[in-house]
C-alpha positions in Angstrom: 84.8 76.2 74.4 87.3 78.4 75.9 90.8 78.1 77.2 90.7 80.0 80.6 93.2 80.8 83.0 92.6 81.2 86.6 94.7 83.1 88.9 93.9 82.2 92.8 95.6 83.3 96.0 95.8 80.3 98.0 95.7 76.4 96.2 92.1 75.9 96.0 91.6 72.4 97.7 90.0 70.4 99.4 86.7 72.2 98.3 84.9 71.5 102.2 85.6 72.6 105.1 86.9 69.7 105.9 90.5 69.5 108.5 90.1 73.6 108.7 91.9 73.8 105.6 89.2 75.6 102.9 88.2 78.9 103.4 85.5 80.4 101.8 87.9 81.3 98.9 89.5 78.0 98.6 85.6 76.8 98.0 84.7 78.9 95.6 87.7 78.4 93.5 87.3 74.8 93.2 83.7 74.8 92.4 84.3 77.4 89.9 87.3 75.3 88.4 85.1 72.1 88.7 82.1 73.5 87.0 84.0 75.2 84.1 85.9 72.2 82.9 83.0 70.5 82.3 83.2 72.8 79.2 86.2 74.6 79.1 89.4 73.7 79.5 91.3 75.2 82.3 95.0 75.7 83.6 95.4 77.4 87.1 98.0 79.5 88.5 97.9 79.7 92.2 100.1 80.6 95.3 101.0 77.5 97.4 102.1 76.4 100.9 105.5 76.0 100.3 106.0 73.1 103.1 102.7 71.1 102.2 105.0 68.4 100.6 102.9 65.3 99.8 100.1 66.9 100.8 100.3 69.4 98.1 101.2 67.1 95.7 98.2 64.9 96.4 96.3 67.6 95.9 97.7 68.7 92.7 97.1 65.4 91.8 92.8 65.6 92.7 92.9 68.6 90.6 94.0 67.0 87.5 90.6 65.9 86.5 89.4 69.7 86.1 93.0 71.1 84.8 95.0 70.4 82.0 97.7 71.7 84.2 98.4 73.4 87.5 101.8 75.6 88.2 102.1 76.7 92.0 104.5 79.5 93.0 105.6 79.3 96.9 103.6 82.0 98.8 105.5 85.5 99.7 106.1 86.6 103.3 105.2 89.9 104.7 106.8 90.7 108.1 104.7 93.5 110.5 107.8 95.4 109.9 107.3 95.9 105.9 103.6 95.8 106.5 104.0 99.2 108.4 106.1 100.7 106.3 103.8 100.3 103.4 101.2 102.1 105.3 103.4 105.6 105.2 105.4 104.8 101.7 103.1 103.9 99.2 99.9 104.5 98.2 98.8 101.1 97.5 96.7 99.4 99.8 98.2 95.9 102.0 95.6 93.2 99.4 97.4 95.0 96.7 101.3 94.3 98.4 100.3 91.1 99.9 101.1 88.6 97.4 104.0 90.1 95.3 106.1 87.8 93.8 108.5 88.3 91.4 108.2 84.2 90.8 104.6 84.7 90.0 105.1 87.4 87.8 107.4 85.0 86.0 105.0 82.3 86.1 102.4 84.2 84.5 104.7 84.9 81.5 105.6 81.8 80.6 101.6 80.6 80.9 100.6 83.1 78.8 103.4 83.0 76.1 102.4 78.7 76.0 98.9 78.3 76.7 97.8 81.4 75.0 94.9 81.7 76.9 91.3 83.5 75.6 90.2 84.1 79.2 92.5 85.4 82.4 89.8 84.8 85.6 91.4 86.8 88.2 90.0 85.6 91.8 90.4 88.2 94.4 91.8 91.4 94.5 95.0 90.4 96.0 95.9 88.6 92.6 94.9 92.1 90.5 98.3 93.2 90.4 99.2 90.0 87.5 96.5 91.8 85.6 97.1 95.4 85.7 100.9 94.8 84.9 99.6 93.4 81.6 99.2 95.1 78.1 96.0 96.1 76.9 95.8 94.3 73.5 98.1 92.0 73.8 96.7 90.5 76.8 93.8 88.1 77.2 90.3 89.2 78.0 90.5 90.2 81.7 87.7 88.5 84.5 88.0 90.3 87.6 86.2 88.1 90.2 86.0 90.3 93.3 85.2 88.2 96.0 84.2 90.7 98.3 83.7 94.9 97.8 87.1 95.2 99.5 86.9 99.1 100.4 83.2 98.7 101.8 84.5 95.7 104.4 86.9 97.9 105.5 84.9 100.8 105.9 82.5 98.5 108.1 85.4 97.4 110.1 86.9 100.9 110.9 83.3 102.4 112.0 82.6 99.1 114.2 86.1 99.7 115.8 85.9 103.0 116.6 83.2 103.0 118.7 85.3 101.0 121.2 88.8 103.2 122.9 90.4 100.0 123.2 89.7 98.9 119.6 90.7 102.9 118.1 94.3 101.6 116.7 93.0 98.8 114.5 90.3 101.2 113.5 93.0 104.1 112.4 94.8 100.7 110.3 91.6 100.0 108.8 90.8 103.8 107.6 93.8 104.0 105.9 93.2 100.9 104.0 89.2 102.0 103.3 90.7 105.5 101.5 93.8 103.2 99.8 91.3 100.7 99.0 88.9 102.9 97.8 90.8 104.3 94.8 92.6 100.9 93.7 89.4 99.1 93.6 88.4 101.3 91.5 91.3 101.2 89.3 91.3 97.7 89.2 87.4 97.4 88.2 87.9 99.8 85.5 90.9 97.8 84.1 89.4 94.4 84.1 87.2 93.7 80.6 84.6 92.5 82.7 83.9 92.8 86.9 81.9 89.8 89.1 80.5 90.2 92.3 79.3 87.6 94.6 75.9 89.6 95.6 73.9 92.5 94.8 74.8 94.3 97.6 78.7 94.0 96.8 77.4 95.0 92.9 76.0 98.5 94.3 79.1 99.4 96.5 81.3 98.5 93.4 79.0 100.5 91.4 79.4 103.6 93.8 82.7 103.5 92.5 82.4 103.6 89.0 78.7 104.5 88.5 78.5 103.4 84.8 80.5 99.5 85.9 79.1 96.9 84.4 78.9 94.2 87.3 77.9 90.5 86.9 76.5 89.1 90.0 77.9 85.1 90.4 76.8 84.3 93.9 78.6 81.3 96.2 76.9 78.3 96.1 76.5 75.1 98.3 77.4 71.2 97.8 73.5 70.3 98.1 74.4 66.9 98.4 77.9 67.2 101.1 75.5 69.2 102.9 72.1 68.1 103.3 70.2 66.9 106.6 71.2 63.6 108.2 74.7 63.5 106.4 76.4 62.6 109.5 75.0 62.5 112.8 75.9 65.3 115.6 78.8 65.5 117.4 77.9 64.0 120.7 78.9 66.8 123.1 76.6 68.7 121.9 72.7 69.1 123.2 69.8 70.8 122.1 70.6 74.3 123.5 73.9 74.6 121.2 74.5 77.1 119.8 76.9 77.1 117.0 78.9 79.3 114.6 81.8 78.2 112.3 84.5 80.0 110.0 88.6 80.9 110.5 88.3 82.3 114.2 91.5 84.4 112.9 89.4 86.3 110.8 88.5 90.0 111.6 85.3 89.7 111.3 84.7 85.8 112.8 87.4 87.2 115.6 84.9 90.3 116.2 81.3 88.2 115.8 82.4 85.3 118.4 83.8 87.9 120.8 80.4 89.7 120.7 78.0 86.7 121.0 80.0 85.7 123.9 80.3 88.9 125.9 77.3 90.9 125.0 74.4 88.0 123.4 75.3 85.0 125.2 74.6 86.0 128.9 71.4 87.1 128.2 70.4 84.0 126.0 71.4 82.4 129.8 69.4 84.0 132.2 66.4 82.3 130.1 68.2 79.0 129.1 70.9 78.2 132.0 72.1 75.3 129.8 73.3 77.0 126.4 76.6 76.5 125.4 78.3 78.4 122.7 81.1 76.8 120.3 83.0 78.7 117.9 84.5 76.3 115.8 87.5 76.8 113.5 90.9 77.0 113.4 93.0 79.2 114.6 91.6 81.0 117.5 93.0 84.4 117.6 94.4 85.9 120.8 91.9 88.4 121.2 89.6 85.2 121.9 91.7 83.9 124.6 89.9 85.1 127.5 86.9 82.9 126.6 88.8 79.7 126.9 88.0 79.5 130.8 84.2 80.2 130.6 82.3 76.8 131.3 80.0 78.6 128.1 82.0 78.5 125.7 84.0 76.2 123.3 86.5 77.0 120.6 87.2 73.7 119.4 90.3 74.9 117.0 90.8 72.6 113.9 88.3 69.7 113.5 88.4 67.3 111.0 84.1 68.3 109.7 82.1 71.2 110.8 79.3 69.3 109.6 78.8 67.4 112.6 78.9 70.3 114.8 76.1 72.0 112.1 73.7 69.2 112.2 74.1 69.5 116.3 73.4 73.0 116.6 70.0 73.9 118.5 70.3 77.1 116.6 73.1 77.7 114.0 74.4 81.8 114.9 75.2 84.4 112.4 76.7 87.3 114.5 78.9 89.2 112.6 79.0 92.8 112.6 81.7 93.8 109.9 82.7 92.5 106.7 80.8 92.0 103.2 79.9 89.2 100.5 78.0 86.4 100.6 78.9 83.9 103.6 79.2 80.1 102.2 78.8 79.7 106.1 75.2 80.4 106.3 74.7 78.6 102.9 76.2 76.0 104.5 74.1 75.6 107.8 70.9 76.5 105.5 71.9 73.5 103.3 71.6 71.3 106.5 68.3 72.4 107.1 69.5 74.4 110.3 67.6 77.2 112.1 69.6 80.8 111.4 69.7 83.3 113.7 71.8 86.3 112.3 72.6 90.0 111.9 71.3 91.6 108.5 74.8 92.0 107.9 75.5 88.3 108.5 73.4 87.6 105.7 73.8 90.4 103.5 73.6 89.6 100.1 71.2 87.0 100.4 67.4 88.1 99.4 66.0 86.4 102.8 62.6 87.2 104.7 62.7 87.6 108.1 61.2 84.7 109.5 61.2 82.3 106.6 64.2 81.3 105.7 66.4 83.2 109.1 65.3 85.1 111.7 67.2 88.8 111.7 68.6 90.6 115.0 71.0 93.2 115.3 71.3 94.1 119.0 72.3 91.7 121.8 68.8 91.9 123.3 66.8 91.1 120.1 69.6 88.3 119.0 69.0 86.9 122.6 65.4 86.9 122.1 65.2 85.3 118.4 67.4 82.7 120.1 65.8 81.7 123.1 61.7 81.6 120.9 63.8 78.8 118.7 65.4 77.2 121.6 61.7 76.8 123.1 59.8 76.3 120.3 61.9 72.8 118.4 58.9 72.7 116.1 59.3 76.5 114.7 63.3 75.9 114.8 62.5 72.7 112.4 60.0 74.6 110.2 62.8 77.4 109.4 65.0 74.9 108.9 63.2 73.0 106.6 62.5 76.5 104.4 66.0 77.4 104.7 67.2 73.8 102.7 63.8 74.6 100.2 65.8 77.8 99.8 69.2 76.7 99.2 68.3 73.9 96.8 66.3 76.9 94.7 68.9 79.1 94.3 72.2 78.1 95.0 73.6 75.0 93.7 76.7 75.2 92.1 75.1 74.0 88.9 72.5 76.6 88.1 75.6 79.4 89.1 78.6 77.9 86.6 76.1 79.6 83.1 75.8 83.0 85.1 80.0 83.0 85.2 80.2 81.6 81.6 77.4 84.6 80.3 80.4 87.3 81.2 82.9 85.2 78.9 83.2 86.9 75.0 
């Protein structure tokens, strides 16, 4: 048995996506938390909401079964202003500056210097800075959990933009993170005694870094039994040609995937199925998504208190992003509901699926259309993929068969 450590950006509860508060990071966290206590025991440092009040201390209080204790520091702010700045004065990229805190810093100490810990889990790169300013020998050993290859997303996001005039400023932002991002990755991969990754894929772009890395793949996992078929019934306003796609619709790459469906796929899917109705549903709809609040085809429902319902409603669950990396809990999600996927390869990169087993891949409007409107008229196919996408996600990705390949990394 160990005595571990965690360090985690954001307070990782509730562990669904339940009232559009997790995030795929939150849900990781948890489960990793959950699933390590069963043999470990386990303090967590994390950044905090500093106005969740009660709320936070209810949830403090729900962790208590998995920690022996749990020390919040309030989360820093970054104003555009600084943000800018950064970009011309210092080398570092923005996940590196984002969560500085002198208080966490602090924190840290004063863990370490109690608790002693064997094992410092680092989760995401924006929390690699408490590592590198640690001693080697004198610190614990040093889990860097990289949640996503960080310079590779960007990368993706600056050669997507720049194929669009209108788009050519973020894209210029995201270059100079991809080169800044580039070369601290890599520094803080070959710091760390031992580096995670959430997929093969994000393994090999690590490993382009540092060729000789040694890189554990720990993949997401699913709540088999949270999300399963006939959970909870569909929302009601939906029908059988909904299509549906969930995530943080102030996300990059969400922001860029619902804006694409519903400009460039969803017209076409129309001309063959006059009825479909596309809903985005998250929280948070960014402004770039605006314009889509008057079309009579689309619904971004914001905040709800379950995605599940508007899963299990979906004529055909959607995968359309075009940028980003790791392994989506999204599609796990749907695929744990027994949902038909329709998706990029990028959308489900990652994953080891075959097209037309467990998803059913498209990467340009007219092929996405296509794949969508054969499931919309064919309900016994759309069932069949379903039903081998659950057979899937029950086979590899339970939380339980993923906590030993974590634990294998640990000295």
């Amino acid at each position: 048995m160990a005595r571990i450590l965690i360090l985690t950006p954001q307070f990782p509860y509730p562990p669904h996506a339940l009232t559009g508060r997790s995030q795929g990071t939150t849900i990781r966290n948890f489960n990793l938390i959950a699933g390590l206590s069963e043999r470990h025991t386990v303090d967590l440092l994390t950044f905090a909401d500093p106005d969740a009040g009660a709320d936070l201390e209810r949830d403090t209080a729900l962790l208590a079964p998995y920690c022996r204790r749990v020390v919040t520091v309030p989360a820093p702010v970054r104003t555009l202003q600084t943000r800018a700045l950064d970009l011309a004065r210092t080398p570092l990229p923005d996940m590196a500056l984002r969560l500085e805190s002198q208080q966490m810093h602090a924190a840290l100490a004063g863990i370490l210097d109690e608790a002693r810990p064997d094992i410092l889990q680092v989760e995401g790169i924006e929390m690699a800075p408490y590592a590198l300013r640690l001693e080697r020998g004198t610190r614990p050993f040093v889990v860097f959990d990289d949640h996503n290859a960080e310079y590779l997303l960007q990368k993706r996001t600056c050669l997507t933009d720049a194929r669009r005039p209108r788009r050519w400023v973020a894209a210029a932002y995201s270059l100079v993170q991809w080169q800044k991002l580039t070369a601290y990755e890599r520094r803080v991969c070959r710091d760390a005694d031992r580096v995670v990754a959430v997929s093969e894929a994000d393994r090999a772009a690590l490993q382009t870094l540092l060729p000789d890395l040694a890189v554990t793949v720990v993949p997401n996992g699913v709540d088999l039994a949270f999300y399963r078929p006939g959970v909870v019934p569909s929302e009601p306003e939906l029908h059988e040609d909904a299509l549906v796609f969930t995530g943080k619709m102030d996300y990059r790459p969400n922001v860029d995937a619902v804006a694409w469906f519903a400009g460039d796929v969803l017209p076409l899917i129309r001309q063959q199925r006059p009825g479909a109705h596309f809903w985005a549903v998250g929280q948070q709809p960014h402004a770039r998504l605006s314009a889509l609040a008057g079309r009579d085809d689309v619904t971004l429902t914001g905040r709800v208190p379950d995605v599940r319902p508007y899963i299990a409603g979906a004529g055909v669950y959607v995968v359309p992003l075009r940028i980003g990396g790791g392994t989506r809990l999204k599609v796990l999600e749907a695929m744990a509901m027994g949902q038909a996927l329709v998706s990029t390869r990028l959308g489900c990169d990652g994953f080891d699926f075959t097209d037309g087993r467990e998803v059913r891949f498209a990467d340009t409007p007219e092929a996405f259309a296509e794949a969508v409107t054969g499931l919309l008229r064919d309900p016994d196919a759309a069932a069949a993929l379903g039903r081998a996408a659950r057979a899937y996600a029950e086979a590899n990705y339970g939380w339980e068969a993923i906590i030993p390949r974590l634990e294998a990394v640990y000295p």
